[in-house]
C-alpha positions as CSV (number, residue, x, y, z in Angstrom):
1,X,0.0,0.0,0.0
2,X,1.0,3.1,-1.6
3,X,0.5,6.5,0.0
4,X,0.1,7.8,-3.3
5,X,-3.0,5.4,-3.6
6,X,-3.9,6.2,-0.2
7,X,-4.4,10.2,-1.8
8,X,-6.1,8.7,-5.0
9,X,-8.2,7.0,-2.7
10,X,-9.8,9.7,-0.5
11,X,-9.9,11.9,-3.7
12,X,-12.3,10.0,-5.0
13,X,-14.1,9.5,-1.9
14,X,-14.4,13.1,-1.5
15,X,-15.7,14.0,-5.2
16,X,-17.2,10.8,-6.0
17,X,-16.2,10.3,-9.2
18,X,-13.0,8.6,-10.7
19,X,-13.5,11.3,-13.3
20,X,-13.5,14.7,-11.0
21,X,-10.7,13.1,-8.8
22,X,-8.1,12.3,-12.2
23,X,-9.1,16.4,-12.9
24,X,-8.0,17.7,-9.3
25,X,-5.0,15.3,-9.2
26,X,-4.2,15.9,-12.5
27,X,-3.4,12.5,-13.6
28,X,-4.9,10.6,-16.5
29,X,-8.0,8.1,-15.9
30,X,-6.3,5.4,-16.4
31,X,-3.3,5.9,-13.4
32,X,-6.3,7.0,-10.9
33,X,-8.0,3.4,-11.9
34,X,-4.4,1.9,-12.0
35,X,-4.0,2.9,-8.0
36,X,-7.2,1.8,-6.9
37,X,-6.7,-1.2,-8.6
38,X,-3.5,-2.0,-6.9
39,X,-5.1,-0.8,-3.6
40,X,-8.3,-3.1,-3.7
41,X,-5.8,-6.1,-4.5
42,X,-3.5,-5.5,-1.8
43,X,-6.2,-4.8,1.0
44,X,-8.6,-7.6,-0.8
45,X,-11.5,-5.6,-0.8
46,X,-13.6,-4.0,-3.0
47,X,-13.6,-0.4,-2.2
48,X,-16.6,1.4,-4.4
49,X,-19.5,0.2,-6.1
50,X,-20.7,2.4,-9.2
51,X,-24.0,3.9,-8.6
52,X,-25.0,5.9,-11.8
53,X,-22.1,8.4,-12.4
54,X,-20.9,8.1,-9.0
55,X,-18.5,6.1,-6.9
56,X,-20.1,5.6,-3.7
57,X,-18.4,3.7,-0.9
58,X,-18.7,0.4,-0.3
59,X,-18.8,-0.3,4.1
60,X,-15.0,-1.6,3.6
61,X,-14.1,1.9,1.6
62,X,-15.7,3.5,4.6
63,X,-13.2,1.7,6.9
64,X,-10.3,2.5,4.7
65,X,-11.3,6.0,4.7
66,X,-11.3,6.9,8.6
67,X,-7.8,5.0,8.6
68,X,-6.5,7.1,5.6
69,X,-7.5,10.0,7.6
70,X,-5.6,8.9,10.1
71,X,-2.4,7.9,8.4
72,X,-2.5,11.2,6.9
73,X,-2.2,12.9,10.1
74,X,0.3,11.0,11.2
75,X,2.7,11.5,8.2
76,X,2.3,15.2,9.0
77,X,3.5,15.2,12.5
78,X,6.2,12.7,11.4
79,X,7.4,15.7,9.2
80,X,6.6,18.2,11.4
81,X,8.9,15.9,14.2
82,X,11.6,15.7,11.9
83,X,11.7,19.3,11.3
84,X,12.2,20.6,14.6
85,X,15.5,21.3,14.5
86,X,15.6,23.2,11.1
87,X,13.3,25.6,9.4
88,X,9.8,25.0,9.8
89,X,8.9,22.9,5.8
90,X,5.9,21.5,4.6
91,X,2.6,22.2,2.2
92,X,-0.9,23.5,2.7
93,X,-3.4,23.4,0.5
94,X,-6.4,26.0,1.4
95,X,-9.6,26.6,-0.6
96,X,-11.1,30.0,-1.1
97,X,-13.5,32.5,-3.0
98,X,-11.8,34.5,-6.0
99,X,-12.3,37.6,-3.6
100,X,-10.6,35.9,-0.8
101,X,-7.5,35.0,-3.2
102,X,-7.6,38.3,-5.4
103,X,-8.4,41.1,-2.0
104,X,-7.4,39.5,1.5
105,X,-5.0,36.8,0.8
106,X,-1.9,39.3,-0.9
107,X,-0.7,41.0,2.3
108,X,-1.5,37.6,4.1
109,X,0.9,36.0,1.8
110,X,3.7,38.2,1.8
111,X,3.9,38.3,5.6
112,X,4.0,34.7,5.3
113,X,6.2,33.8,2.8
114,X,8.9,36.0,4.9
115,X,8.5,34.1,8.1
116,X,8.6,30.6,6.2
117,X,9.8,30.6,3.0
118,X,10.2,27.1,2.9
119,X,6.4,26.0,3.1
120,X,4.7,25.4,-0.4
121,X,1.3,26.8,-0.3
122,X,-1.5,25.9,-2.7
123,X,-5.0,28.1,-2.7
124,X,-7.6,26.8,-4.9
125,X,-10.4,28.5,-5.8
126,X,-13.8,27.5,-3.8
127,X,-15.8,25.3,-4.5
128,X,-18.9,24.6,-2.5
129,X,-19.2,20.8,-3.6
130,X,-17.4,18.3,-2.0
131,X,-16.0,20.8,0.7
132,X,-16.5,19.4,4.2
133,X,-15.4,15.7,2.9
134,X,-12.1,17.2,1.6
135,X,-11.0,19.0,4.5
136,X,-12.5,15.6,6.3
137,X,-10.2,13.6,4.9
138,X,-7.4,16.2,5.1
139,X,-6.9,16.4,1.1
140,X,-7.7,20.6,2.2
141,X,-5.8,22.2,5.4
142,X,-8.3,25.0,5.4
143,X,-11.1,26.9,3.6
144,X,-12.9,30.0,3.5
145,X,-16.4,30.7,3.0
146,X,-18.2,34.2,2.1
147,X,-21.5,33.3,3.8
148,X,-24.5,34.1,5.9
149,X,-24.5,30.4,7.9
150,X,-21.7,28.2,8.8
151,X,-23.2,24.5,7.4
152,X,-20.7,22.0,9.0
153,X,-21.2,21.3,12.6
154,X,-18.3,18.2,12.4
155,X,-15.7,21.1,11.2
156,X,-14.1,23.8,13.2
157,X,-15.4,27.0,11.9
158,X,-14.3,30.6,13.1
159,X,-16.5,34.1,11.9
160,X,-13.7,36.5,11.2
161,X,-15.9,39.8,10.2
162,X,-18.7,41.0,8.1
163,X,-18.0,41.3,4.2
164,X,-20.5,43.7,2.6
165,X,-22.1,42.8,-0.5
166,X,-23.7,45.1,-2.6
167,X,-26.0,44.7,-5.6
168,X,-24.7,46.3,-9.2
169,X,-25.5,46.7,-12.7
170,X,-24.2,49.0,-15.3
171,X,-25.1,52.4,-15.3
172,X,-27.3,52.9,-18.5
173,X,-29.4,50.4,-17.3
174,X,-32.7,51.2,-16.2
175,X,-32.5,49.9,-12.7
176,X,-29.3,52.6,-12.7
177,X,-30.4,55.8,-10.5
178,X,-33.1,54.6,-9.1
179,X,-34.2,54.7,-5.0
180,X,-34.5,52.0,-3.2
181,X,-36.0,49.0,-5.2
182,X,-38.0,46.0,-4.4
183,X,-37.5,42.4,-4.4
184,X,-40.2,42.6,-7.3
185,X,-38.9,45.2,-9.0
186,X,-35.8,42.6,-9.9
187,X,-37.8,40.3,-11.6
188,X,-36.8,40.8,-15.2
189,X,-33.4,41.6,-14.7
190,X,-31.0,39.5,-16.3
191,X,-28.4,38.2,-13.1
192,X,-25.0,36.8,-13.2
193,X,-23.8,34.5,-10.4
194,X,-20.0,34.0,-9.5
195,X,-19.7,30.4,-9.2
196,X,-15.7,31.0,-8.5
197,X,-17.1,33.3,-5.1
198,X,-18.5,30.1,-3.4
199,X,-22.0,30.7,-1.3
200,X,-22.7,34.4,-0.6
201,X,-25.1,34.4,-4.3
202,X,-27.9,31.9,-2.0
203,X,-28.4,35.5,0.0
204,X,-30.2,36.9,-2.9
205,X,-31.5,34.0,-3.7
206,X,-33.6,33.6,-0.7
207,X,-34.5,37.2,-0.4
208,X,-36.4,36.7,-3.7
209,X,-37.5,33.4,-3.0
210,X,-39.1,34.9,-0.2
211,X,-41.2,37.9,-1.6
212,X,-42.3,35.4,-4.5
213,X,-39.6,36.7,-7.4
214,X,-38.1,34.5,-9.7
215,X,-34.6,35.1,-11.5
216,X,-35.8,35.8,-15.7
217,X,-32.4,34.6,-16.5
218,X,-29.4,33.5,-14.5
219,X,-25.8,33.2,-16.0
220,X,-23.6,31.2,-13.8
221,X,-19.3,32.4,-14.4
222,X,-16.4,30.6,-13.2
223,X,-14.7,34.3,-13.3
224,X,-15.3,37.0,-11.3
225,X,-13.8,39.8,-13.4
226,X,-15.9,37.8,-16.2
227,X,-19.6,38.8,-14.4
228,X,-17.9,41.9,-13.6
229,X,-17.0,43.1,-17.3
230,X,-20.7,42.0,-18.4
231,X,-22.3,44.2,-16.1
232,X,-20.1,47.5,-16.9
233,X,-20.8,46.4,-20.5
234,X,-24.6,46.6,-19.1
235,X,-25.9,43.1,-19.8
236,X,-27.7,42.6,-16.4
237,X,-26.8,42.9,-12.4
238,X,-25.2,40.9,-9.9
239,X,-24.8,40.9,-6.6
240,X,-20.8,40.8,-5.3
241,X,-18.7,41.5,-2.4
242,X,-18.7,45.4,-2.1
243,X,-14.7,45.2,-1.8
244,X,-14.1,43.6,-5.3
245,X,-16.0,46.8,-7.1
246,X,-15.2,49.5,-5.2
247,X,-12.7,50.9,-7.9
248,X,-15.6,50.5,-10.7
249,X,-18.3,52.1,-8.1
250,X,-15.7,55.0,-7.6
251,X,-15.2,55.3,-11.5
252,X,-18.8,54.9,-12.1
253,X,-18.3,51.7,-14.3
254,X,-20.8,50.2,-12.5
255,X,-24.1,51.9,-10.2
256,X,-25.0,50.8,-6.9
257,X,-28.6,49.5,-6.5
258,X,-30.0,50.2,-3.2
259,X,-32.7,47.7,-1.8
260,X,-35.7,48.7,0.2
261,X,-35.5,45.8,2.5
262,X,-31.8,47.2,3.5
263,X,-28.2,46.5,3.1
264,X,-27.2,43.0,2.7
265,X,-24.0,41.2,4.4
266,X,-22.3,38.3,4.6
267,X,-19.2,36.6,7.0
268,X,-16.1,35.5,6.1
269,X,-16.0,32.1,7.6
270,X,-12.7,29.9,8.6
271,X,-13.0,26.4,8.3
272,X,-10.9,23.5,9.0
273,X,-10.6,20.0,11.0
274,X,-12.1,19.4,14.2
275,X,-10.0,17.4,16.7
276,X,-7.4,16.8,14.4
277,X,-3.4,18.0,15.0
278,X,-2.7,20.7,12.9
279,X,1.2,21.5,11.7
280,X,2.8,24.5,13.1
281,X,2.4,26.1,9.9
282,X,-1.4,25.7,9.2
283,X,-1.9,27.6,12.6
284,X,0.8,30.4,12.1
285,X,-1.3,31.2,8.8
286,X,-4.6,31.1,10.8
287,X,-3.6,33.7,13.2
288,X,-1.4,35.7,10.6
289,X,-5.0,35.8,8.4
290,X,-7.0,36.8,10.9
291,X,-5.0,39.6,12.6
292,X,-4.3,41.0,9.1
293,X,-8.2,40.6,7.9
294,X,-9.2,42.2,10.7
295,X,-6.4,44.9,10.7
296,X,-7.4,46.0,7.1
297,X,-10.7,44.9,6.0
298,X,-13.0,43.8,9.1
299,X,-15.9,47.1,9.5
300,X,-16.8,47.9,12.4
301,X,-19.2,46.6,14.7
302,X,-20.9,43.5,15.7
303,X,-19.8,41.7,12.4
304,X,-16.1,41.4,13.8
305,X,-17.0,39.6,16.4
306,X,-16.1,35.8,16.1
């Protein structure tokens, strides 16, 4: 056994799909079948059963699974151990929105990078689906989530402030320079939806939901400056973090749209393992992205509070 097929392994059992998991590993089809393979024959045991698309596990993957978690742990303090008397080495692998990565994360890094150069660090962009059971099964350190509700109750989770979101389209649209709107008045405005920015989109989603409005037509983008070029070039609204369109509110690229039910906010969330050993250097990013989000970006008020 192979840790290699070990990572293979909990790949798949996080995505579900032999498919998805060749795509994050970036291996071919074939090699991700090839280590499973080898895997089932040396534990003699069948570890997924096909059900439609997915690879679902079978109760001796489940086993497997909790042990790989485990063994993964391990091998981190083993390096960790080892590395005592030297410079503090390593990877992390942390997933988070395009805002995250594109606003908060540059001053983070270059503190970090100066205190440990050595440590290889990896930051994905967000994706809601198949979150929790990747940082689960330790194939992600840590996340970040721009939300109004913290979902995992197994994970560790920490509010770090309030991130403003503010609704925007361009500004020879008609919804441009107008008061306060309603919920209804949004019904046949075309919306685009970052995909890339993980869960803060489900806000206005239930705010319409709830006075009875459905979306005429919703585009979903894997890019942020994507949805943001379509509405300066005024093909609809969307509703993003206030901080990624400040410069084109300043400019007037894009026009504010104020709602009458009020402004509407979300949290940057933390998330990671719960009860698990953590290497020095996961928690010296922790505390140097929190000081520094809070520092420079955190508003005031109750929203700072974690």
């Amino acid at each position: 056994m192979e840790l290699r097929q070990l990572h293979t392994f909990t790949m798949i059992a996080s995505l579900g799909s032999y498919n998805r998991a060749a795509e994050a590993l970036d291996l071919a089809q074939s090699t991700v079948s090839e280590h499973i393979g080898n895997l089932e024959d040396d534990l003699r045991a069948r570890l997924f059963r096909r059900d439609g698309r997915s690879s679902v596990l079978t109760p001796a993957g489940e086993l497997v699974l909790r042990y790989a978690r485990d063994i993964f742990d391990l091998e981190s303090r083993l390096r960790e151990e080892l590395q005592k008397t030297g410079a503090i080495r390593g990877k992390l692998s942390i997933k988070m929105p395009e805002t995250v990565s594109s606003r908060f994360l540059p001053p983070v890094l270059h503190e970090f990078r100066k205190a440990y150069p050595h440590v290889e660090l990896t930051a994905r962009s967000c994706s809601f689906f198949g979150l929790a059971e990747e940082l689960r099964s330790a194939l992600v350190n840590l996340a970040f989530l721009i939300t109004d509700a913290t979902r995992f109750p197994d994970l560790e989770s920490r509010e770090l402030g309030s991130v403003p979101l503010v609704l925007v389209t361009g500004p020879d649209r008609d919804l441009a320079g107008e008061g306060p709107v309603s919920p209804q008045a949004l019904a046949d405005e075309p919306f685009f939806a970052p995909a890339s920015d993980c869960d803060y989109f489900r806000i206005l989603e239930r705010l319409l939901a709830d006075n009875q409005v459905r979306f005429s037509a919703l585009f979903q983008m894997n890019s942020l400056e994507g949805i943001k070029q379509n509405v300066r070039e005024g093909n609809g609204s969307a509703i993003l973090t206030r901080v990624s369109v400040e410069d084109d509110l300043r400019d007037g690229r894009m026009v504010e749209i104020p709602l009458e039910t009020g402004p509407l906010e979300a949290k940057l969330v933390m998330i990671w393992q719960k009860n698990r050993w953590q290497p020095p250097a996961l928690e010296a990013f922790m505390v140097l992205f929190e000081r520094i989000f809070r520092e420079r970006f955190a508003i005031s008020g109750e929203g700072n509070k974690p």
